[in-house]
C-alpha positions in Angstrom: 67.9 8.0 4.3 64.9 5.8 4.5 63.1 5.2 1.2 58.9 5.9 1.6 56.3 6.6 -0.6 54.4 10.4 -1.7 51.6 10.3 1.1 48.0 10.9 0.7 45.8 9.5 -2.3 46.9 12.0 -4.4 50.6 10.8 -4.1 50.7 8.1 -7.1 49.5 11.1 -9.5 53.4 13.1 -8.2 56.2 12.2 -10.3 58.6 9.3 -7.9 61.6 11.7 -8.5 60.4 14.7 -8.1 58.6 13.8 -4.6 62.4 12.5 -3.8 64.3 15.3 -4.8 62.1 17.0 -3.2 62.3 15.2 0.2 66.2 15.5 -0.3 66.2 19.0 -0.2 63.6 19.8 1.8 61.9 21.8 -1.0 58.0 22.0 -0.8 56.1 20.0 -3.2 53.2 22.3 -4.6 50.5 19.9 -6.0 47.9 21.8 -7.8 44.3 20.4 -8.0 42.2 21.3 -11.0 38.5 20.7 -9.7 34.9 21.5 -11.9 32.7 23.5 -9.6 29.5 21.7 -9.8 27.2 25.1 -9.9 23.7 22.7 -10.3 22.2 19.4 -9.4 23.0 17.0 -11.2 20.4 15.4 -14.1 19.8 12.3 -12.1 17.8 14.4 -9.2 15.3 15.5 -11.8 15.4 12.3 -13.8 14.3 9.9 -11.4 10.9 12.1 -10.2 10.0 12.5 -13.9 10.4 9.0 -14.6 8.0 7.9 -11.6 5.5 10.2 -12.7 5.5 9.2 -15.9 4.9 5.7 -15.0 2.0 6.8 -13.2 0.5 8.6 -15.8 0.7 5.8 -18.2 -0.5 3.6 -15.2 -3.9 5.7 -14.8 -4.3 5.9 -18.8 -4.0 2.4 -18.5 -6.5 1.5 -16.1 -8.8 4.1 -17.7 -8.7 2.4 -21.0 -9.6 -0.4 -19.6 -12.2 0.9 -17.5 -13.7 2.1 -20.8 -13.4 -1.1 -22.5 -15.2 -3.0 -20.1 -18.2 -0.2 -20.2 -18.2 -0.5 -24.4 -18.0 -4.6 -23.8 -20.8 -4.4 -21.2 -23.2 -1.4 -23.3 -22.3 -4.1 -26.6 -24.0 -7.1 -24.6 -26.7 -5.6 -22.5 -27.9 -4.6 -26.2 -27.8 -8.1 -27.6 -29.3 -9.5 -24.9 -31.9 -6.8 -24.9 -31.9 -7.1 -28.6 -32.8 -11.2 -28.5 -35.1 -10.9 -25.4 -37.7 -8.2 -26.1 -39.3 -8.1 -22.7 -39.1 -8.6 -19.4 -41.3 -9.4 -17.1 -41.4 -10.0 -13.2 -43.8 -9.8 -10.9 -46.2 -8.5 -13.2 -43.8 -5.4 -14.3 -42.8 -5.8 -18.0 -39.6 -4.2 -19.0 -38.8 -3.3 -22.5 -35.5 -3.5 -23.1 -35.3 -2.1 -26.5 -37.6 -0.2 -28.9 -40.1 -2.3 -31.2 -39.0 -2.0 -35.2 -41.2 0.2 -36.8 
């Protein structure tokens, strides 16, 4: 009798002499399978959408702060320089930039 291997790829997990006895005497080998039944998606499917918006949302805060920093940065130096030059005049309109210390 001609020597082969269990077939499949679940034939390294049957026992070498059973599978031969087996083959021998023409018994049946019964190979019982224990599987998880996956009932829900896994975490990864809601994992990777949270994590994208997440990086958006700290994105926009981002670019908001900054937004408002450059408006506090700007308010700061149009009031020194309003602040240092009084008025301004051109073509015969005067502009006053702040109000005169009383």
């Amino acid at each position: 009798m001609a020597h082969r291997d269990p077939p499949g790829i679940i034939a390294p997990h049957i026992p070498a002499d059973a599978y031969r006895r087996a083959e021998a005497t023409g018994q049946p080998v019964v190979i019982v399978v224990h599987t998880t039944d996956h009932t829900g998606r896994p975490l990864r499917h809601y994992l990777f959408p949270i994590v994208i918006a997440g990086a958006g949302v700290v994105g926009v805060f981002g670019l908001v702060a900054a937004f408002l920093a450059l408006l506090d940065f700007a308010a700061h130096t149009a009031a020194a320089i309003g602040g240092a030059a009084g008025t301004l005049g051109i073509g015969g309109i005067t502009l006053r930039l702040t109000r005169p210390k009383d």
